[in-house]
MIDOSE-1310 file (N, C-alpha, C; in nm, 2 decimals, decimal comma, always signed):
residues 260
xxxx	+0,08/-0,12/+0,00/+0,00/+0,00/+0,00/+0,09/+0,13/+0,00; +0,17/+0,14/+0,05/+0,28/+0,23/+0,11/+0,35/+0,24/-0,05; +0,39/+0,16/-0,14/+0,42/+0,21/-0,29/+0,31/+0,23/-0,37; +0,17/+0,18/-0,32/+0,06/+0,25/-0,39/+0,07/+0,39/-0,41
xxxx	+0,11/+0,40/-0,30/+0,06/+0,61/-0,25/+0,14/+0,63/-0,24; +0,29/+0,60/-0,25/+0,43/+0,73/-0,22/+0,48/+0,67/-0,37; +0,47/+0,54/-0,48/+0,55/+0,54/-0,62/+0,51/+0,47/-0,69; +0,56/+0,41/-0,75/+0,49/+0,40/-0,91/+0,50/+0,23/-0,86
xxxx	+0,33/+0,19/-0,88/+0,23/+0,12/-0,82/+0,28/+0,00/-0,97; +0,33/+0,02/-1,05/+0,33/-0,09/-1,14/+0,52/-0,18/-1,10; +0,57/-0,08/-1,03/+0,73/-0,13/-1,00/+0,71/-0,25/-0,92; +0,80/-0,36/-0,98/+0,84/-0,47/-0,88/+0,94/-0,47/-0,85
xxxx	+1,05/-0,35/-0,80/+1,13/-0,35/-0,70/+1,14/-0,41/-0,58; +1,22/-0,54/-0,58/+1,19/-0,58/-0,40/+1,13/-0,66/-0,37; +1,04/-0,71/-0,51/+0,92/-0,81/-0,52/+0,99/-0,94/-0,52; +0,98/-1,09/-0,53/+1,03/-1,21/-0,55/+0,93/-1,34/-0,61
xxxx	+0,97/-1,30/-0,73/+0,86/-1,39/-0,80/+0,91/-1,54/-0,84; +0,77/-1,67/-0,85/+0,84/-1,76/-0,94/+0,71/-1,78/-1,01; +0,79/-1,82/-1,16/+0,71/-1,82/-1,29/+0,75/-2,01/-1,30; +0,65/-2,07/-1,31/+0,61/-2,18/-1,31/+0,59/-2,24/-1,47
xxxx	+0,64/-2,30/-1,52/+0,68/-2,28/-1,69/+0,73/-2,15/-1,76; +0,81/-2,13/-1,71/+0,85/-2,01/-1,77/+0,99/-2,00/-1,85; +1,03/-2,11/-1,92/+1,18/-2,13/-2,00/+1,16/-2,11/-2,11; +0,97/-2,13/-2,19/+0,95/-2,08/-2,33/+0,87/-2,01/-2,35
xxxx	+0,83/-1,97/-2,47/+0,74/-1,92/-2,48/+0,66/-1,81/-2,45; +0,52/-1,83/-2,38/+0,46/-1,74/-2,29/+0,52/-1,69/-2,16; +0,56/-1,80/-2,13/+0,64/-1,78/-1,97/+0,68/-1,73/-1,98; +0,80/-1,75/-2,07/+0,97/-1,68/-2,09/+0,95/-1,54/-2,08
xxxx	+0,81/-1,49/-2,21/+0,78/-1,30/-2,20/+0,74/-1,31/-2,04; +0,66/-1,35/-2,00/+0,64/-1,32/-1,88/+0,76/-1,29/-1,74; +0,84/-1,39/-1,75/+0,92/-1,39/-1,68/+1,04/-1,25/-1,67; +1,09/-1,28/-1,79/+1,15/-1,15/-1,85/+1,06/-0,98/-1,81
xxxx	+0,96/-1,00/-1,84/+0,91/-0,90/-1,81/+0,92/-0,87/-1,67; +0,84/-0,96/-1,59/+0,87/-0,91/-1,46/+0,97/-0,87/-1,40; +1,15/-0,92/-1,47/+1,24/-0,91/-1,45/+1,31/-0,74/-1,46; +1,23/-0,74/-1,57/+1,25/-0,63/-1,62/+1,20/-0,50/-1,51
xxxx	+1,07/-0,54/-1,46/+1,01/-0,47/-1,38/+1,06/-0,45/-1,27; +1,19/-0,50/-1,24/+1,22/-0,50/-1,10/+1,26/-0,66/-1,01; +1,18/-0,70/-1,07/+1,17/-0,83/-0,94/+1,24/-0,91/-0,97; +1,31/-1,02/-0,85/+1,38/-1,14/-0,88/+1,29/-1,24/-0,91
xxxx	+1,30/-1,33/-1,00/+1,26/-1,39/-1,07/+1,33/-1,54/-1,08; +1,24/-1,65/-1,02/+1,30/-1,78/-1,06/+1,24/-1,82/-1,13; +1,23/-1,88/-1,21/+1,17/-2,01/-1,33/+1,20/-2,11/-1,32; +1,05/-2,22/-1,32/+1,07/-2,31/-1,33/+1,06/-2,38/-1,45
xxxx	+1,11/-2,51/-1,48/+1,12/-2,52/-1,62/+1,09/-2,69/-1,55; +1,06/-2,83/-1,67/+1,07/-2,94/-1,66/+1,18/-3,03/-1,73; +1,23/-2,99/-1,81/+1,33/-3,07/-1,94/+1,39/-2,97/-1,98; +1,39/-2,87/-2,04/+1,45/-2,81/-2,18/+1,56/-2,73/-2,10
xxxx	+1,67/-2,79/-2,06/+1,81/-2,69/-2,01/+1,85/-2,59/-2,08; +1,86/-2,64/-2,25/+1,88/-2,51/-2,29/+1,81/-2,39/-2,27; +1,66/-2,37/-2,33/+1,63/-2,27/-2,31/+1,60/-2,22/-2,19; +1,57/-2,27/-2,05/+1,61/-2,22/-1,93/+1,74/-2,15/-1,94
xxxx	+1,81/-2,22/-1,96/+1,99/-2,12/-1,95/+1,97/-2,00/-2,08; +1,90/-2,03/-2,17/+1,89/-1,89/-2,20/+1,81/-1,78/-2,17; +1,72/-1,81/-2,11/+1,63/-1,74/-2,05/+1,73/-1,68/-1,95; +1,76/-1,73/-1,84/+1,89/-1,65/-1,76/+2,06/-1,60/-1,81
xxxx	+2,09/-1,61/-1,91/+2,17/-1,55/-2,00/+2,09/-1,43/-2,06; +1,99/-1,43/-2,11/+1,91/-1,27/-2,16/+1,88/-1,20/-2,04; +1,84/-1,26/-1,91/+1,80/-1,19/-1,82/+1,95/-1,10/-1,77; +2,08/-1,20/-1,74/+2,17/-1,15/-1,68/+2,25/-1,06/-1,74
xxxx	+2,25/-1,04/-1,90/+2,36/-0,97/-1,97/+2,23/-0,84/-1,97; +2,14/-0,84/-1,96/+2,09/-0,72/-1,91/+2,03/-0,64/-1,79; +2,12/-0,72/-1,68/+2,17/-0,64/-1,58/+2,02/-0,74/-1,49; +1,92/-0,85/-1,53/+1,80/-0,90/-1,45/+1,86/-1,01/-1,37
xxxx	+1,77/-1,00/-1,25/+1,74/-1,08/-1,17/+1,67/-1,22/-1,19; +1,74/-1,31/-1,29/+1,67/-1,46/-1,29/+1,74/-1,55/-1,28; +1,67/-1,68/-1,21/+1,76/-1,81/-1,17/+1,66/-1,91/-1,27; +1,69/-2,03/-1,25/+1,57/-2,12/-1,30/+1,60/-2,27/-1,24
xxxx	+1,54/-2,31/-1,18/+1,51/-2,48/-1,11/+1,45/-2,53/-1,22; +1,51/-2,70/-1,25/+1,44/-2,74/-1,31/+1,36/-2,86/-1,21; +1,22/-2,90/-1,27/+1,12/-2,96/-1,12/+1,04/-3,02/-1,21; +0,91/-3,14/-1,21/+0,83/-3,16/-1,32/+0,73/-3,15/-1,18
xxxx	+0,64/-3,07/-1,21/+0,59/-2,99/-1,06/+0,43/-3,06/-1,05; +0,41/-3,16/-1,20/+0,33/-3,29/-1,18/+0,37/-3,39/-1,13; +0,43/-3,40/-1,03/+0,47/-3,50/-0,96/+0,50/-3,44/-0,81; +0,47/-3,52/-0,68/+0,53/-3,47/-0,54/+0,69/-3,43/-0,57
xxxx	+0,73/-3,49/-0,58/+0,90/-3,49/-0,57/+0,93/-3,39/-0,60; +0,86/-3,33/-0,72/+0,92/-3,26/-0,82/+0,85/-3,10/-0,76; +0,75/-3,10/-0,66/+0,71/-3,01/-0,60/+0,77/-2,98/-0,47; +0,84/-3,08/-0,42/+0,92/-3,09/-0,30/+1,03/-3,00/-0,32
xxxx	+1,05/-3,04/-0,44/+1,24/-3,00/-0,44/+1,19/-2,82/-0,52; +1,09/-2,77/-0,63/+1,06/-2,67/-0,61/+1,06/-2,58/-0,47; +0,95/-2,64/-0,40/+0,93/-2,53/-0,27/+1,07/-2,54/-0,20; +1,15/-2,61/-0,18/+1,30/-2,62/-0,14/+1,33/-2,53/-0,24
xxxx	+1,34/-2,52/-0,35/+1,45/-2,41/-0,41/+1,42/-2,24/-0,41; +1,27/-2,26/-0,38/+1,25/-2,08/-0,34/+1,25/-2,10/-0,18; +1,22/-2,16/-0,13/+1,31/-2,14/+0,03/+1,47/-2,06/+0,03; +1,52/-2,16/-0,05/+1,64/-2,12/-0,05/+1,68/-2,02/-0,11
xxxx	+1,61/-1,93/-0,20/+1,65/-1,84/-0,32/+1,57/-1,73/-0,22; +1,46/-1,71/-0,18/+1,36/-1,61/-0,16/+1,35/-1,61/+0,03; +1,35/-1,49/+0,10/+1,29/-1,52/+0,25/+1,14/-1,54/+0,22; +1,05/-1,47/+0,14/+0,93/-1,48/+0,14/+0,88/-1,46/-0,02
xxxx	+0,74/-1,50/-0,08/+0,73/-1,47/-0,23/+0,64/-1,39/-0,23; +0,67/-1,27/-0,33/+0,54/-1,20/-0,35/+0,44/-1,26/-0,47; +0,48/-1,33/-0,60/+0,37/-1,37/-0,65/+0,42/-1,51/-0,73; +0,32/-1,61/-0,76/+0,34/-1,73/-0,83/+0,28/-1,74/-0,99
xxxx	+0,32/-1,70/-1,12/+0,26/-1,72/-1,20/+0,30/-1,84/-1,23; +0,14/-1,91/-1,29/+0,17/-2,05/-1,31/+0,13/-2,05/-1,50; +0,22/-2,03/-1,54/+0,23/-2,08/-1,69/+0,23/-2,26/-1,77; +0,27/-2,28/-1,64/+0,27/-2,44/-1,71/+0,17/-2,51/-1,80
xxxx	+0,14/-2,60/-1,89/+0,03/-2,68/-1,92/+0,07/-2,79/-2,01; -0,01/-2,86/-2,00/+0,00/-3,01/-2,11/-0,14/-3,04/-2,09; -0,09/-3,15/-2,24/-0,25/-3,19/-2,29/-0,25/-3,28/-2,38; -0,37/-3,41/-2,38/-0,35/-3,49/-2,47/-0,45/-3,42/-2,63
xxxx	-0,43/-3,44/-2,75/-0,49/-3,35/-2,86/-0,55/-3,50/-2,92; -0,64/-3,51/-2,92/-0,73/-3,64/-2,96/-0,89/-3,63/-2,98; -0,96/-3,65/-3,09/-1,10/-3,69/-3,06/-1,18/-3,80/-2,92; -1,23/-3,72/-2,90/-1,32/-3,76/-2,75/-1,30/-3,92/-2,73
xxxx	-1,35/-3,99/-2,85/-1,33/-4,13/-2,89/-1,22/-4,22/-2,83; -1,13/-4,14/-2,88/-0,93/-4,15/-2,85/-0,90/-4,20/-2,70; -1,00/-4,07/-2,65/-0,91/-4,03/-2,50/-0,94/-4,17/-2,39; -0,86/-4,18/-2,29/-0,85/-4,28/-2,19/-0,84/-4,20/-2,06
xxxx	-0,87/-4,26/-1,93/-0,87/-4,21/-1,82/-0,72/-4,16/-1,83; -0,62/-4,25/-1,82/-0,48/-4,24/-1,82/-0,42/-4,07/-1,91; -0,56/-4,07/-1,97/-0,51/-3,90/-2,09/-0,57/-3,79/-1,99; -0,65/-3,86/-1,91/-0,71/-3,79/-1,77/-0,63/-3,72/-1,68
xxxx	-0,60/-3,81/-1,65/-0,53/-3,78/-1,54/-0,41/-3,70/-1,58; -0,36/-3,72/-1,69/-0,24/-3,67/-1,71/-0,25/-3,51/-1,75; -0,34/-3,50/-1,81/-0,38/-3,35/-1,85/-0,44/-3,28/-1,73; -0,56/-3,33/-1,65/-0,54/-3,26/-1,53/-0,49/-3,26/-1,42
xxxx	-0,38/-3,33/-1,41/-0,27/-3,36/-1,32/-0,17/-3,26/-1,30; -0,16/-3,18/-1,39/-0,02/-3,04/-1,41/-0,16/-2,96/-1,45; -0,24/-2,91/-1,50/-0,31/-2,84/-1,55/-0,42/-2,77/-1,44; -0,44/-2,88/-1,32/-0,50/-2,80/-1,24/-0,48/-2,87/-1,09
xxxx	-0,46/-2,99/-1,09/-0,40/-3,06/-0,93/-0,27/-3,02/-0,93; -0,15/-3,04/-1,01/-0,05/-2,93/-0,95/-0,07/-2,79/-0,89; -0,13/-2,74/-0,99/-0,17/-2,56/-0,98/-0,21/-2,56/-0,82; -0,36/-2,62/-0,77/-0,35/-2,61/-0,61/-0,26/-2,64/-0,53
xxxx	-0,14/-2,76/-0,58/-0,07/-2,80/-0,44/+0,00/-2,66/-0,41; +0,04/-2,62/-0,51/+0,15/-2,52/-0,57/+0,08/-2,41/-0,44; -0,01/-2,38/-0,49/-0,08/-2,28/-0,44/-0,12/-2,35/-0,27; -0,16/-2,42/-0,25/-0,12/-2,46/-0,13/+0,02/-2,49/-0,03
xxxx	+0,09/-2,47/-0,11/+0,29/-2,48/-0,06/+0,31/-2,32/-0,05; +0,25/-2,23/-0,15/+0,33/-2,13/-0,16/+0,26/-2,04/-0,05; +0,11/-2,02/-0,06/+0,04/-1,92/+0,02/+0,10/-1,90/+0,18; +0,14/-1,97/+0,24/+0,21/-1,95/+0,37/+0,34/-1,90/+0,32
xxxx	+0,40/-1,84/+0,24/+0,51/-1,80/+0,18/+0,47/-1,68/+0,16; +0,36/-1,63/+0,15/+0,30/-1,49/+0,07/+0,28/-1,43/+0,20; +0,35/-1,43/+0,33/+0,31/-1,34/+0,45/+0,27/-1,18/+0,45; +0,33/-1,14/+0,33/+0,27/-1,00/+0,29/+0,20/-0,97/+0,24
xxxx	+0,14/-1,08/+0,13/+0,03/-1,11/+0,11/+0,11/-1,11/-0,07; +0,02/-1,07/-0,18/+0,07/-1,07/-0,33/+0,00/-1,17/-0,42; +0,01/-1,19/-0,51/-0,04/-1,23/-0,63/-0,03/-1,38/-0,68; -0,13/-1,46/-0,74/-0,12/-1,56/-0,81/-0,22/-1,55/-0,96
xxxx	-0,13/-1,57/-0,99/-0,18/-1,60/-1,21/-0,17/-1,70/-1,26; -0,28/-1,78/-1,29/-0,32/-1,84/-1,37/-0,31/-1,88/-1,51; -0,23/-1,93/-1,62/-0,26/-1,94/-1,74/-0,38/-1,99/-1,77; -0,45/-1,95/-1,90/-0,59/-2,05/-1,94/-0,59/-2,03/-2,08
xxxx	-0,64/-2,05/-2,14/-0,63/-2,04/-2,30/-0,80/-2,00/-2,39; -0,82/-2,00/-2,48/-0,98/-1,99/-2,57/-1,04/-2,12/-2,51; -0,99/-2,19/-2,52/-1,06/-2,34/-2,52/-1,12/-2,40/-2,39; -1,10/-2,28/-2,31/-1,18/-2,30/-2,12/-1,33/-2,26/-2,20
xxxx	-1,38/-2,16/-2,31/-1,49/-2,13/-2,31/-1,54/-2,15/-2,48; -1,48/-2,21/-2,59/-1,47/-2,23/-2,70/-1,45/-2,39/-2,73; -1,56/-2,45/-2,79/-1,54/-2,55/-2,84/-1,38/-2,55/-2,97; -1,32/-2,63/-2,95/-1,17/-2,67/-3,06/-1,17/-2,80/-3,06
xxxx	-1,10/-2,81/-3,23/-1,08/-2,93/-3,26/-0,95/-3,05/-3,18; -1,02/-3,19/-3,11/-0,90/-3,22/-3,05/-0,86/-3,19/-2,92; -0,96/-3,06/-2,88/-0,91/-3,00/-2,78/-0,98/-3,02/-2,65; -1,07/-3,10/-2,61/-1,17/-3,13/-2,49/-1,08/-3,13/-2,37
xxxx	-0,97/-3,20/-2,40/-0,92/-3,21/-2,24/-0,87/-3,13/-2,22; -0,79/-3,04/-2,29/-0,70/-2,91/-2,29/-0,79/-2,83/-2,21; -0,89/-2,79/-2,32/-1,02/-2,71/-2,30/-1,09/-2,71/-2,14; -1,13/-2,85/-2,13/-1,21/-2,83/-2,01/-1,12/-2,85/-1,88
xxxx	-0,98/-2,87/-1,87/-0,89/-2,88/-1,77/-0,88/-2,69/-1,75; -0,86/-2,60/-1,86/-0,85/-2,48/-1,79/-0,96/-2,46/-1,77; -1,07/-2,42/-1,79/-1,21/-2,45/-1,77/-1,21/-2,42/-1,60; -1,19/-2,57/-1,58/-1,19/-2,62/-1,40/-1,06/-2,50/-1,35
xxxx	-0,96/-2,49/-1,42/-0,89/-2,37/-1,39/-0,92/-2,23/-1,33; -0,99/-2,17/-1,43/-1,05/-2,07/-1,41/-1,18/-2,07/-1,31; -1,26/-2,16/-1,28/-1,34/-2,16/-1,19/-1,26/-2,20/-1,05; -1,18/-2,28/-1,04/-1,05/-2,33/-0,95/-1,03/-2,15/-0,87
xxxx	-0,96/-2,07/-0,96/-0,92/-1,96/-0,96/-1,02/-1,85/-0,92; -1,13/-1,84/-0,94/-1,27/-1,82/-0,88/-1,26/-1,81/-0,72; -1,31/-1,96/-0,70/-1,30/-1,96/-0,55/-1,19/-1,93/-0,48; -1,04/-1,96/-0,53/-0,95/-1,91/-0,45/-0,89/-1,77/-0,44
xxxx	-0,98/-1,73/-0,51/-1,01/-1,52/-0,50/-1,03/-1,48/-0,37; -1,15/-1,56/-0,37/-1,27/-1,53/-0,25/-1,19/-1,56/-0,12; -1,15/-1,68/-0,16/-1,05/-1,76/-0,02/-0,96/-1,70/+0,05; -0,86/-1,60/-0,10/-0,75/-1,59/-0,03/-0,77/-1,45/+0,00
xxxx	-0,88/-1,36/-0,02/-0,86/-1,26/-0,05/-0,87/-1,15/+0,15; -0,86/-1,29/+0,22/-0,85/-1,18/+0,36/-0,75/-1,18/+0,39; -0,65/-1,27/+0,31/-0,50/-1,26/+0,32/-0,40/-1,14/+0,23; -0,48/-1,10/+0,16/-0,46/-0,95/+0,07/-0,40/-0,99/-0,03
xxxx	-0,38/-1,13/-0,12/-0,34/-1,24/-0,19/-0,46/-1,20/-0,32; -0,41/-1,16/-0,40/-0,51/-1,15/-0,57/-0,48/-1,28/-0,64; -0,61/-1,35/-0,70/-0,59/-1,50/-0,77/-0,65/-1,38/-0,93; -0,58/-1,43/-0,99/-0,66/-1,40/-1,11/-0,61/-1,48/-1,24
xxxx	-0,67/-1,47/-1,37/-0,66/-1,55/-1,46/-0,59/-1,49/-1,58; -0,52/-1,52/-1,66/-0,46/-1,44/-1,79/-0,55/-1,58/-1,91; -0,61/-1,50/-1,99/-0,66/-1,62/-2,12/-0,63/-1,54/-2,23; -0,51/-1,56/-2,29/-0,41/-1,52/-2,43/-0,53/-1,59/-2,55
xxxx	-0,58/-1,51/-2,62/-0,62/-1,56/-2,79/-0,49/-1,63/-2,84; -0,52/-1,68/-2,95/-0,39/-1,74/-3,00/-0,28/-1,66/-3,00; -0,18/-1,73/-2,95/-0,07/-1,69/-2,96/+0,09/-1,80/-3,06; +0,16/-1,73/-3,15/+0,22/-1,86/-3,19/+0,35/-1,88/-3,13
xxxx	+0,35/-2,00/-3,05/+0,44/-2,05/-2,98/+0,49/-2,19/-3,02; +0,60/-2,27/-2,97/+0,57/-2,44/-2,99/+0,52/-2,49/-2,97; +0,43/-2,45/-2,90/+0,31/-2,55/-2,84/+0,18/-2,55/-2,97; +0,21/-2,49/-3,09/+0,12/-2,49/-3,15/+0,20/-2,64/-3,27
xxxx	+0,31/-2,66/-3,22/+0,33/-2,72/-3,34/+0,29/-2,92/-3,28; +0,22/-2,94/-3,19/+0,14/-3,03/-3,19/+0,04/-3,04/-3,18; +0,02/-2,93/-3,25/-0,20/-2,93/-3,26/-0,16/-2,97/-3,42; -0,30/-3,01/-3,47/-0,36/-3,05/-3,57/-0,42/-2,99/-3,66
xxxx	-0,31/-2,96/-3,80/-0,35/-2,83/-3,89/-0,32/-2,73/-3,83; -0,16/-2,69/-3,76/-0,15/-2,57/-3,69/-0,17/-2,43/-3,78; -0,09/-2,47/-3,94/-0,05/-2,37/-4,00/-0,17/-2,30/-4,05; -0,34/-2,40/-4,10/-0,44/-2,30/-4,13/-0,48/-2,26/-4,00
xxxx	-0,48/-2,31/-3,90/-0,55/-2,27/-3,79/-0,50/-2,14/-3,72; -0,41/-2,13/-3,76/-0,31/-1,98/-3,74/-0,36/-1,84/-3,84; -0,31/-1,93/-3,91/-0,42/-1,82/-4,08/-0,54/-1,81/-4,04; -0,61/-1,87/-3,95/-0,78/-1,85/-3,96/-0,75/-1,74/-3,84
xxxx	-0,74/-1,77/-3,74/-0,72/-1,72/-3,61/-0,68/-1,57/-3,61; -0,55/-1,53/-3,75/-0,53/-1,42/-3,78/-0,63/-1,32/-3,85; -0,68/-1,38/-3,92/-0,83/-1,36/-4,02/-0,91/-1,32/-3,98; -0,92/-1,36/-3,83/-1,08/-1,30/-3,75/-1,04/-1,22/-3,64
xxxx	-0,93/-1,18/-3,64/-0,90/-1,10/-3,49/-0,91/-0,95/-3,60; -0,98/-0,84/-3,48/-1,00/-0,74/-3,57/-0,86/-0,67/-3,58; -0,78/-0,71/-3,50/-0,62/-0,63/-3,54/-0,54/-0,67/-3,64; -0,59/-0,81/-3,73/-0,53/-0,85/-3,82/-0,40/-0,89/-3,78
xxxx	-0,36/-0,96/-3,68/-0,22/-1,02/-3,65/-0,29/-1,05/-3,51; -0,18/-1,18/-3,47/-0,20/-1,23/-3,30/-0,13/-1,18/-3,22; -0,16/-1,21/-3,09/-0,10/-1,16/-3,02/+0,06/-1,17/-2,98; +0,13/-1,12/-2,94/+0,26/-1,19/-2,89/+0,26/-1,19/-2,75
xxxx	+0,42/-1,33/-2,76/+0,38/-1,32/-2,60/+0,46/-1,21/-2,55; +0,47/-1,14/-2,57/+0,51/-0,98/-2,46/+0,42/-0,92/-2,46; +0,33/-0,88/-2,52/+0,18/-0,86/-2,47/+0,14/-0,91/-2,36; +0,11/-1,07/-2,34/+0,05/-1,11/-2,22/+0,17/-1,11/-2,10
xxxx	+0,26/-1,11/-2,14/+0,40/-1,03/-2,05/+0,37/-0,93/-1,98; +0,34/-0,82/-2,05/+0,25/-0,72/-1,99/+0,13/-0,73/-1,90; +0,00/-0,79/-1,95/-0,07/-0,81/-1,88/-0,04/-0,88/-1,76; +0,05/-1,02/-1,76/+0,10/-1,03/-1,63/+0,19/-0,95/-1,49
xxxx	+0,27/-0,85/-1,61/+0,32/-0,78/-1,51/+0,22/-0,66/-1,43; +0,06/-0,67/-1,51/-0,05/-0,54/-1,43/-0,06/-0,64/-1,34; -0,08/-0,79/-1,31/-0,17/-0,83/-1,24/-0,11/-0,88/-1,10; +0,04/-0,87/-1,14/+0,13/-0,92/-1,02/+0,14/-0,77/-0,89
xxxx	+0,13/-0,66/-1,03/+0,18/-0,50/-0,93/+0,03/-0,50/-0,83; +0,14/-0,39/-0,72/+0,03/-0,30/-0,69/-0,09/-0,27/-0,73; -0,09/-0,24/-0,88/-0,18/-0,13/-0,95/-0,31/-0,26/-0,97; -0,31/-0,36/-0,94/-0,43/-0,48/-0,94/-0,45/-0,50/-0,83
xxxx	-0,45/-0,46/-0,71/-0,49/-0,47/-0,59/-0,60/-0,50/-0,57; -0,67/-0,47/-0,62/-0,84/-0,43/-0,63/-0,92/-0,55/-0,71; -0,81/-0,64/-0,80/-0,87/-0,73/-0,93/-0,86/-0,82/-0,86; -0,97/-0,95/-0,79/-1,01/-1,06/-0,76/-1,10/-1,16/-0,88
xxxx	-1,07/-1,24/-0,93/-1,17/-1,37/-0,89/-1,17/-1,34/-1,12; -1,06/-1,27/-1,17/-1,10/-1,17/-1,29/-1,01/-1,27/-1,43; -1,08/-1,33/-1,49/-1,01/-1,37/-1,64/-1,01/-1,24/-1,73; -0,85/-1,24/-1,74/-0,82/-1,12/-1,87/-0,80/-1,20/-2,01
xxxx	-0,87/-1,13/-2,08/-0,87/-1,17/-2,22/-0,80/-1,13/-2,31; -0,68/-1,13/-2,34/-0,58/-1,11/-2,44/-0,55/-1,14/-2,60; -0,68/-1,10/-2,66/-0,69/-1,19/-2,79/-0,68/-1,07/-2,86; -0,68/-0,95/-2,90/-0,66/-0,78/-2,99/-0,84/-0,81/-3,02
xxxx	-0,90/-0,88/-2,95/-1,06/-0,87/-3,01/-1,12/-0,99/-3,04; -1,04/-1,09/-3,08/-1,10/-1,22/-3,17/-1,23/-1,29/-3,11; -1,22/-1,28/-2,96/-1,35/-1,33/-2,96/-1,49/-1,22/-2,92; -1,43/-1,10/-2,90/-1,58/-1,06/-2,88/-1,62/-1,01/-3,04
xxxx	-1,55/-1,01/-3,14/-1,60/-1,05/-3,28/-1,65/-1,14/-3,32; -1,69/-1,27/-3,24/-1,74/-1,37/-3,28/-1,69/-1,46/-3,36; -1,55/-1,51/-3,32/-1,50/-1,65/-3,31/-1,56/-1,73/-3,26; -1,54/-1,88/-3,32/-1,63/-1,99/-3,29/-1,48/-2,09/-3,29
C-alpha cells in the first residue's frame, strides 16, 4: 500500500517472484518482463536446459534478476524440491505465475482415463498443491496468475481435455479469490487468444489454424507473447490490488467479434 501512494504502483522492486513454466514461450515473455520490472525472478522449467539457461543469459547480460530450477511440478517430488528451491533463493514470495500446461490433442473417442489424469494432473491438481505450498510464503500477502487459454470457453478441434482442464482452472481460480482474498493475496486469470508459440506445433492443422485465427482477430495479427507479458506484469503489481476472482482476455478482439 505504502508504494501505492508514495511510487509508481506498477514497479516490482523488492518483489520475489516464481514463474512456473517459464523457459518458453509465454512464460519466458512473462518472466523476463517481470524481471525487467524489477523483481527477482526464478523459473521453473521441466526438461529443456537449454532454453532455461537462456532465458537467464538474456536476463543477466541485461543487468536482471533470474535463476531457473528445473522440477516436473506434476509430480510430489518434483514439487518438494521446487518449494525447497525458493526457500532457499527467496525469504518470502510476493507472486506465483503459473504458466505451465500439457494436454493430450485427440477426438473424444481416443481419449483414456490415463489422458485424464495426465492433463489434469499439471493443469489443475499441480496448480492447487502449488498454491497450497506457496500461500504461507506470501506473508505480505501478493499475487497468483493463472494461465488458461480460448478453449476454457470455445469448443476446438481435439481439444476437450485441454479445454475443459483450464475451464476447472478458471473456476479453481474463482473460489480461491474469494479464499485468499482476507489474506490481501489476488488470484486472477490471464486467457491469451492465440498466440504462436511451440506449443502450436502439436496441434492438428496448426498452419491453417493460425491463418484463420489471424483472419478473424480485428487487429489482423496475433498476439505476442510480450503482450501477455504485460498483462502479467499489471496483475502481479500493486496497481491490481483491487482485481479478484477476474479472467483477462488477451486476444486484440477475436472473440468478442465472434470467433467460434
Amino acid at each position: 500500500m505504502d508504494q501505492m501512494m508514495n511510487g509508481d504502483p506498477f514497479s516490482l522492486a523488492g518483489k520475489r517472484m516464481l514463474v512456473v513454466g517459464g523457459s518458453r514461450g509465454i512464460g519466458r515473455a512473462i518472466a523476463l518482463r517481470l524481471a525487467t520490472a524489477g523483481a527477482d525472478v526464478l523459473v521453473n522449467y521441466v526438461r529443456d536446459d537449454e532454453a532455461a539457461g537462456q532465458v537467464v543469459n538474456t536476463a543477466t547480460s541485461a543487468g536482471l534478476s533470474v535463476a531457473a530450477v528445473r522440477a516436473d511440478v506434476s509430480a510430489d517430488k518434483g514439487r518438494e524440491l521446487l518449494v525447497q528451491a525458493v526457500a532457499e533463493r527467496f525469504p518470502d514470495l510476493s507472486a506465483l505465475v503459473f504458466a505451465a500446461a500439457t494436454g493430450i490433442h485427440r477426438p473424444y473417442e481416443q481419449l483414456t482415463g490415463r489422458h485424464f489424469d495426465f492433463t489434469y494432473g499439471l493443469n489443475v491438481r499441480a496448480f492447487l498443491l502449488l498454491v497450497q505450498a506457496f500461500v504461507p510464503r506470501m506473508s505480505k500477502g501478493g499475487a497468483i496468475v493463472a494461465l488458461s487459454s480460448e478453449g476454457a470457453v470455445h469448443a476446438m478441434p481435439q481439444y476437450g481435455l485441454v479445454g475443459s482442464s483450464k475451464a476447472a482452472l478458471e473456476s479453481l481460480c474463482r473460489h480461491l479469490a474469494v479464499e485468499l482474498a482476507p489474506r490481501n493475496i489476488g488470484v486472477n486469470v490471464l486467457s491469451p487468444g492465440t498466440v504462436e508459440t511451440d506449443a502450436w506445433k502439436v496441434l492438428p492443422d496448426a498452419e491453417r489454424r493460425l491463418a484463420a485465427a489471424t483472419q478473424r482477430t480485428p487487429r489482423g495479427r496475433l498476439t505476442t507473447p510480450d503482450e501477455v507479458g504485460y498483462a502479467a506484469h499489471f496483475l502481479v503489481s500493486d496497481a491490481a490490488a483491487a482485481i479478484a476472482g477476474h479472467t483477462l482476455v488477451i486476444d486484440g478482439g477475436a472473440r468478442i467479434a465472434g470467433e467460434g
